[in-house]
N, C-alpha and C positions, 0 to 999 in steps of 0.2 A: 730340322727336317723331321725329329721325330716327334718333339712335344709343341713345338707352334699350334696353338689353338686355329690358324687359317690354314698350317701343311695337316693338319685332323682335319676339319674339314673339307681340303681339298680328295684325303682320303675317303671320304665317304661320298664322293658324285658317282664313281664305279659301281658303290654297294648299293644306291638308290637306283643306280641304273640296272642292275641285276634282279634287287626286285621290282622292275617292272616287266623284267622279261619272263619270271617265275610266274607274276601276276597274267603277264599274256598266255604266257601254257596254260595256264587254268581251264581257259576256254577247250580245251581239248582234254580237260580231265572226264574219266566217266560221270556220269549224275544217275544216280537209284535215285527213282521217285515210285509213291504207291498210293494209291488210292481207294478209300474205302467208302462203300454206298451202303446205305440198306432201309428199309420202307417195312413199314407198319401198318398195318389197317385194319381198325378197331379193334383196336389192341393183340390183333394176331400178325405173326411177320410173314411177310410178302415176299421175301428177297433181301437178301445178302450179297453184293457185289464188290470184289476185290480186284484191283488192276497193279501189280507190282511190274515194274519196267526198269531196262538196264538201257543206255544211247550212252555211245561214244563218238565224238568226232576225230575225223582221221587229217590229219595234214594233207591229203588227195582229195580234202572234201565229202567224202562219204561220210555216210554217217550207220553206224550199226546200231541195230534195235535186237534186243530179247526181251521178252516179257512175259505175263501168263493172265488170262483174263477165266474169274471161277468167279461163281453163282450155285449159292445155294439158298431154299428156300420150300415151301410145298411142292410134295410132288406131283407133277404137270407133266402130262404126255409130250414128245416132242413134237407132233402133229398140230396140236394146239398152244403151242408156246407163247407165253405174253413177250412183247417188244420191249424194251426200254427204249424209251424216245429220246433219251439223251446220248445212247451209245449206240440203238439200231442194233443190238444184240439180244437173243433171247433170255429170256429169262427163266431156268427151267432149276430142277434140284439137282444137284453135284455135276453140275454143267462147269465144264474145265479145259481152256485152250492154250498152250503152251505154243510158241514162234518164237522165230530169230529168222532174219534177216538184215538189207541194205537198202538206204536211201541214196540215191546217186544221181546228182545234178548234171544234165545235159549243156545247158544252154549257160547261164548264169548261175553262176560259183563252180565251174568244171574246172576254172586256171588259178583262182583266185575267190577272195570272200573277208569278209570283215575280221573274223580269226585270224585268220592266215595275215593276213595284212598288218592288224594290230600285233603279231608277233615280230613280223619283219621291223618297222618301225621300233619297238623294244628294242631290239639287236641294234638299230644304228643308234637310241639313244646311246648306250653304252659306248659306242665310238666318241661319239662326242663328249658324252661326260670324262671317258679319259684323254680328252683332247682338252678339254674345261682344265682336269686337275695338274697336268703340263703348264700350261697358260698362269694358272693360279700361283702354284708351285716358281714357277719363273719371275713372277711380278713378286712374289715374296722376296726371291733369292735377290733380285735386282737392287731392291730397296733396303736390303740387309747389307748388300756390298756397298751403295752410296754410302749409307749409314759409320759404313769402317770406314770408307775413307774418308769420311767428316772427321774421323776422331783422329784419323792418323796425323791429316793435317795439323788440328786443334791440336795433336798432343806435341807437332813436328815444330808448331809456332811456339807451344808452349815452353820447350828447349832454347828453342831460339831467345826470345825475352829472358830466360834465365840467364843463358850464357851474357848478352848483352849489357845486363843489370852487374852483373860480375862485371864488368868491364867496366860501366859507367861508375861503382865503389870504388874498384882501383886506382881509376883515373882521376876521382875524387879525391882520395888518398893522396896521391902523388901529388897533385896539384897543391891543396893542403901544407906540403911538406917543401917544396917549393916557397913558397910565398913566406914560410918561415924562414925560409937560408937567404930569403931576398931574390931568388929568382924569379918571382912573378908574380903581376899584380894580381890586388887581393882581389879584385873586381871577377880577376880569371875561376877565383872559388865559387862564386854564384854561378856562372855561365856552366861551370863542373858541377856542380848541385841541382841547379831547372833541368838539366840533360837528367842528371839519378834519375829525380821526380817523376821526370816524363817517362823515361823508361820504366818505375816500379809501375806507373798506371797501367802502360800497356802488360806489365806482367798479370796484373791484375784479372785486367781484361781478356788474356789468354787464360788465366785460371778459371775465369765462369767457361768462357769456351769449351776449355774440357773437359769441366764438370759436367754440361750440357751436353756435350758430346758424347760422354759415355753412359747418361741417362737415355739417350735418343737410341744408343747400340744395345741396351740392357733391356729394350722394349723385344727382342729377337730370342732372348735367352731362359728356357725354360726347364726346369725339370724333370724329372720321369715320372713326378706325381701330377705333373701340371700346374708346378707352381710360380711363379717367378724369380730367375734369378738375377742377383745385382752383380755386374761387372766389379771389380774393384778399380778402385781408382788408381793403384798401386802397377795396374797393367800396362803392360809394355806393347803396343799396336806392332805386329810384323811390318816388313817390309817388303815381301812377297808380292807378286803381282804388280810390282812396278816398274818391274823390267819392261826396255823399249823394245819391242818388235817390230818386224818390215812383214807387213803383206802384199803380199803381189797381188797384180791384176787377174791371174789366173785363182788365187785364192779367194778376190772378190766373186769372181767369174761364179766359183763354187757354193759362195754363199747364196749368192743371189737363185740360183737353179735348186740351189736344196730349199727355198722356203716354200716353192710349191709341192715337197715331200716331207716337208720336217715341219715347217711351221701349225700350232695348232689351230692359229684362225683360219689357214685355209682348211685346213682339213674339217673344224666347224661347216663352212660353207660347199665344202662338198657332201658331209653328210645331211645339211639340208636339203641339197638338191636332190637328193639320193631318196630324201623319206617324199617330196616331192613327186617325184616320179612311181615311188610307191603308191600313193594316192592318185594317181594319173590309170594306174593299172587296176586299179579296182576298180575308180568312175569307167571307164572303159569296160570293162563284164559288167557293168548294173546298168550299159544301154542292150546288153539281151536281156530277150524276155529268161520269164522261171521255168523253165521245164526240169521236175522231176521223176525219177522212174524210182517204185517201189518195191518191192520185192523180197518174197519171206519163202524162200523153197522150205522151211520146217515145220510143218505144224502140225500137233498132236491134240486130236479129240475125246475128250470121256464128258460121256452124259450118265445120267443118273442109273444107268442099269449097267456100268462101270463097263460097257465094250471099248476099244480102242481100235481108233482108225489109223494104220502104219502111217509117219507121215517125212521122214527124209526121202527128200528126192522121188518119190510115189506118186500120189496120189493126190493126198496136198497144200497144196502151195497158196499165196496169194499173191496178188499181181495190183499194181494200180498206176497211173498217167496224174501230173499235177502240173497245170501249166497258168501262167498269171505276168500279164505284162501292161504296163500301161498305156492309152493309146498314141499321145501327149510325147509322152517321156521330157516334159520340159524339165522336171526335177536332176533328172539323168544327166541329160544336155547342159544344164547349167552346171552342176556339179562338174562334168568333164569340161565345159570349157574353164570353169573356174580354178583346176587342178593345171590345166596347160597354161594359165597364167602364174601361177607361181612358181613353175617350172622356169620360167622367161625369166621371172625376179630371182631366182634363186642362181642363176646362168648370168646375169649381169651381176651380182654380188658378188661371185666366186671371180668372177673378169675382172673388175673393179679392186675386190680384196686384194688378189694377185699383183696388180699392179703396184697401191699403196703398198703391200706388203714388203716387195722386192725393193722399191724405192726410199723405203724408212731403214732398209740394208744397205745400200750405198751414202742417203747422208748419215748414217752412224758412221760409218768410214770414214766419209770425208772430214765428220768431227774431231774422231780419232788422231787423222793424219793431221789436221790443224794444231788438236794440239801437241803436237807430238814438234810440229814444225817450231812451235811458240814456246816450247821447252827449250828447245837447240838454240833458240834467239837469246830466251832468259836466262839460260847458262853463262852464253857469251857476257850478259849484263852483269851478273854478278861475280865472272871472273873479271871485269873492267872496273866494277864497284868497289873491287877488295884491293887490286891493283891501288887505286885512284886512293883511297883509305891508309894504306900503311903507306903511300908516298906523302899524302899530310902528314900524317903522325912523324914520320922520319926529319920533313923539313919543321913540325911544330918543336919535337925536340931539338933540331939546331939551332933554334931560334928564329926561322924567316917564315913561321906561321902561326896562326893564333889557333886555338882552342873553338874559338867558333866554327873555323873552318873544318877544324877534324871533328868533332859532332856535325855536320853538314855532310861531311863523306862518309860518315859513317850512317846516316843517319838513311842516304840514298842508298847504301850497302844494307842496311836494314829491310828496305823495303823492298828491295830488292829480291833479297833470300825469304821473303815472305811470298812473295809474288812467285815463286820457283815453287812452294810448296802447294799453293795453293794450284799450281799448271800441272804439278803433280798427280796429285788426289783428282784432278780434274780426266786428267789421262789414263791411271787406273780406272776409273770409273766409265770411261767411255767403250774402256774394251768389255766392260760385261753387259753395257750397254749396245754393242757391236755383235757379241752373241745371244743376247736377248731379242735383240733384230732380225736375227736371222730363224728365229725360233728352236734354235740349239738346248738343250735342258742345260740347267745352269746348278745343276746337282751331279 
C-alpha cells in the first residue's frame, strides 16, 4: 500500500486532480497589464502614452477594473487637443485619468460563464479521480490476494508431496525388508519403487510450483526506497482468511444497495453525468444574447495646469451599454442540443453501470456459496478416501491385499486432499473477490 509503484500512482490521480482545480482558479486570479505608447515627429516627441490597468474576475461574474490612463507630451491647450485615433483620447501634456469600476453581465454570463464552469468541472474531476484511486487500489489488492492464495495452495500441495514421499520411503522400506524374511514377493519392491518415483516427481513438480509462486507474490513487495523485495522461500503462508462464513440474504441484500454508494464505477458515472449537466448549464446562458453594463463612479482628472476635478461619487463617472448576439444562434443551438445528448448517454451508463454493477455482486456470491458448497462435498471425499486407505493398508498387512491396491487408495486419497486445497484457495479468494464486487476498499 505504501511503496507499490501502481498504490504511488494511484496516489497521485487526487494530486493531478487538484492541480487542475488550482489551474481553474487561475482564471479568476487578478492580471496587471500596462501599456506603453509614444510618437515622434521629426525627431521631436509628440506624446507619451501610458495605460496601466488592474481586472479581476469575481465567481458572480463581475468583473472589476482600475486603472490610470497619462499623456504627456507638448504643451497643447485643452480646447485644441489632438485625438489619438487608436484610443479616442486626447492627447495633451500631463493629461492624467485615474478609475475604478464594474463590468456586469445582464443577459449571458449573469448565472454562469466558461470560468465558472471550468472550475466546477475541476471539482468533479477530483471526485472521480478519487473514485479512479479506490478502483486502482482495489484491483491491486485483489490480485495481490489471488496471488497469496496461489502460494498458499502451492505451498499447501507442497506439504502434502512431502508427507506422501515420506510414506512412499517407508513403505519402500518395509517392503524391502519383507521380501528378505520371505514375506513378500520381490515383484512387490518394484510396484513400492514406481509408487517412490512417481511420487518424488510430483514433489518435484510441487517444488517449481512454489518457487513460482512465491516469485508471482514477491512482484507485491516493496521497500520504502522503492525497491524490490524477495519473499523468501523459507516463508510460511498464514492461514487467515480461510475460515467458512455464512452470509445471509439480508447481507446480500446489503451489498447489492451499497454498490450504488460505495462502488467507484458508479460513482465514475455519476460524476459524468454531473460534469454533463454542467456543460448543459452554460450551452443554456450562451443562447442569450451579451448584454453588458459598465460602470466607473471614480474618476479623477488632472490636465497640464495640475487642477483636479473631485471625482468619488460627484461629478464623475462613466457609464456604457454593450450588447452582441447572434442572429442564427445555430452554434448555440447545437451546442445545447449536443450537451442534452450526452446527458441521455451519461443517464443510460449510470442505469446500465448500476445494473452490471449489482449483478457481478450477486454472481460473486453465488461463486462463493458454490464453493463453499464443493468444499463440504470434498471433505466428505477425503474423509471416505482416508477411511477407504487405512482399511487397504490394514487388510494389505493381514495378508488379503496387495500393495497395488493400497497405492490405488492411496493414490485416490492423494488427489483428493489436493483437490481440497485447491477448493480452498479457491474459496478464500472468492470472498475478496465478493468485496471487490461490491466495491468495498479492500485496504
Amino acid at each position: 500500500m505504501r511503496n507499490h509503484p501502481v498504490a504511488k500512482q494511484a496516489a497521485l490521480l487526487p494530486e493531478m486532480a487538484r492541480s487542475e482545480i488550482r489551474s481553474a482558479r487561475g482564471a479568476f486570479d487578478p492580471i496587471l497589464q500596462t501599456e506603453l505608447r509614444g510618437k515622434t515627429t521629426k525627431g521631436d516627441e509628440s506624446y507619451t502614452y501610458l495605460q496601466p490597468q488592474l481586472k479581476m474576475a469575481t465567481r458572480l461574474g463581475v468583473e472589476l477594473k482600475a486603472g490610470m490612463d497619462q499623456s504627456s507630451g507638448p504643451a497643447i491647450s485643452r480646447e485644441y487637443a489632438k485625438i489619438d485615433p487608436t484610443t479616442n483620447l486626447p492627447v495633451v501634456a500631463n493629461y492624467q485619468l485615474l478609475y475604478a469600476g464594474v463590468n456586469v453581465p445582464l443577459l449571458r454570463g449573469m448565472f454562469t460563464d466558461q470560468r465558472r464552469t471550468e472550475l466546477q468541472k475541476a471539482k468533479l474531476v477530483l471526485q472521480m479521480n478519487e473514485a479512479e484511486q479506490v478502483k486502482e487500489i482495489n484491483k491491486l489488492f485483489l490480485k495481490a490476494a489471488k496471488e497469496f492464495w496461489s502460494w498458499q495452495a502451492a505451498y499447501a500441495r507442497n506439504q502434502l508431496m512431502k508427507k506422501n514421499l515420506d510414506l512412499a520411503e517407508n513403505r519402500l522400506s518395509f517392503i524391502r525388508n519383507r521380501i528378505l524374511g520371505g514375506e513378500e514377493k520381490p515383484i512387490d519392491s518394484v510396484e513400492a519403487l514406481v509408487e517412490y518415483r512417481r511420487r518424488e516427481a510430483l514433489l518435484k513438480e510441487s517444488e517449481l510450483d512454489l518457487r513460482n509462486a512465491v516469485l508471482e507474490l514477491s512482484n507485491y513487495l516493496w521497500d520504502d526506497d522503492g525497491n524490490p523485495i524477495q519473499l523468501p522461500f523459507s516463508m510460511r503462508p498464514s492461514e487467515v482468511g480461510m475460515e467458512r462464513v455464512l452470509i445471509s440474504s439480508d447481507s446480500l441484500g446489503t451489498l447489492v444497495r451499497g454498490v450504488d454508494e460505495l462502488h467507484p464505477e458508479v460513482q465514475k458515472f455519476r460524476v459524468k453525468l454531473q460534469q454533463a449537466r454542467v456543460e448543459r448549464r452554460l450551452s443554456a446562458e450562451n443562447l442569450k444574447p451579451q448584454l453588458n453594463v459598465e460602470y466607473y463612479p471614480f474618476q479623477t482628472y488632472t490636465n497640464n495646469k495640475q487642477d483636479v476635478v473631485p471625482g468619488l461619487f460627484e461629478k464623475n463617472y462613466k457609464f456604457g451599454l454593450s450588447f452582441y448576439s447572434s442572429l442564427f444562434l445555430r452554434k448555440e443551438r447545437g451546442k445545447f442540443q449536443l450537451t442534452g445528448l450526452k446527458i441521455r448517454d451519461a443517464e443510460l451508463d449510470l442505469k446500465q453501470g448500476r445494473r452490471e454493477l449489482s449483478n457481478q455482486v450477486v454472481i460473486a456470491y453465488n461463486e462463493l456459496e458454490n464453493w463453499k458448497q464443493l468444499l463440504e462435498i470434498q471433505d466428505d471425499l477425503v474423509k471416505n478416501a482416508r477411511w477407504m486407505r487405512e482399511a487397504e493398508e490394514a487388510r494389505f498387512e493381514a495378508g488379503e491385499s496387495s500393495l497395488f491396491l493400497v497405492n490405488q487408495r492411496e493414490r485416490a486419497l492423494i488427489e483428493a486432499q489436493v483437490k481440497q486445497v485447491e477448493l480452498n484457495a479457491k474459496y478464500a479468494s472468492a470472498k475478496y473477490q465478493l468485496q471487490f464486487a461490491s466495491g468495498r476498499r479492500l485496504w
